[in-house]
C-alpha positions, -999 to 999 in steps of 0.1 A, spaced: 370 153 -576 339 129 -576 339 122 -609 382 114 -606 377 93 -578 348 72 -597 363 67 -625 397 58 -611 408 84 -633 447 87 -642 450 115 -657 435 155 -657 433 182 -683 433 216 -669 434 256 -682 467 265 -661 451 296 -643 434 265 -627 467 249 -616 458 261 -580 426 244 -577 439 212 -588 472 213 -567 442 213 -531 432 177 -548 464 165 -537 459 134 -517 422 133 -521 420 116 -557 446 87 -556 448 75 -585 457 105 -600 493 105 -620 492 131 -649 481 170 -649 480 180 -687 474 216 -692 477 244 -714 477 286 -714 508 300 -700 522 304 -660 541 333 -649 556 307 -625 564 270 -625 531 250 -623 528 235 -589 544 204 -572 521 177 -565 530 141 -550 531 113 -571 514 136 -598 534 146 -628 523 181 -643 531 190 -679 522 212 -707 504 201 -735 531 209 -756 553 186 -738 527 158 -744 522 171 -781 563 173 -793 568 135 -787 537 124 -801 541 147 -838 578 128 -837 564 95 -838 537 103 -860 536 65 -881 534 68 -919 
């Protein structure tokens, strides 16, 4: 959380069996807008405020489609 909040850091990668741990930094690191993570849930990831959580693949699909030549 230190190193978020130092850095003014946007955006967090995380292993999604830590989902829970980064959902308790809600409020606490505000400039936070992106959770990035990968494995597999059993559930849907968490709700935070003003925080969008996505897989990687979500961030990988758009990016291999607009791949430049």
């Amino acid at each position: 959380m230190h190193a978020l909040n130092e850095t003014e850091g946007q955006v967090l990668f995380a292993h999604a069996r830590l989902l829970p741990v980064v959902a308790k930094l809600e409020g606490r690191v505000p400039n936070l807008r992106y959770v990035i993570y990968n494995g597999d849930i059993s559930d849907n990831p968490p709700s935070i405020p003003n925080v969008e959580v996505l897989h990687l693949s979500e961030v990988e699909e758009p990016g291999k489609a607009s791949i430049a030549e």
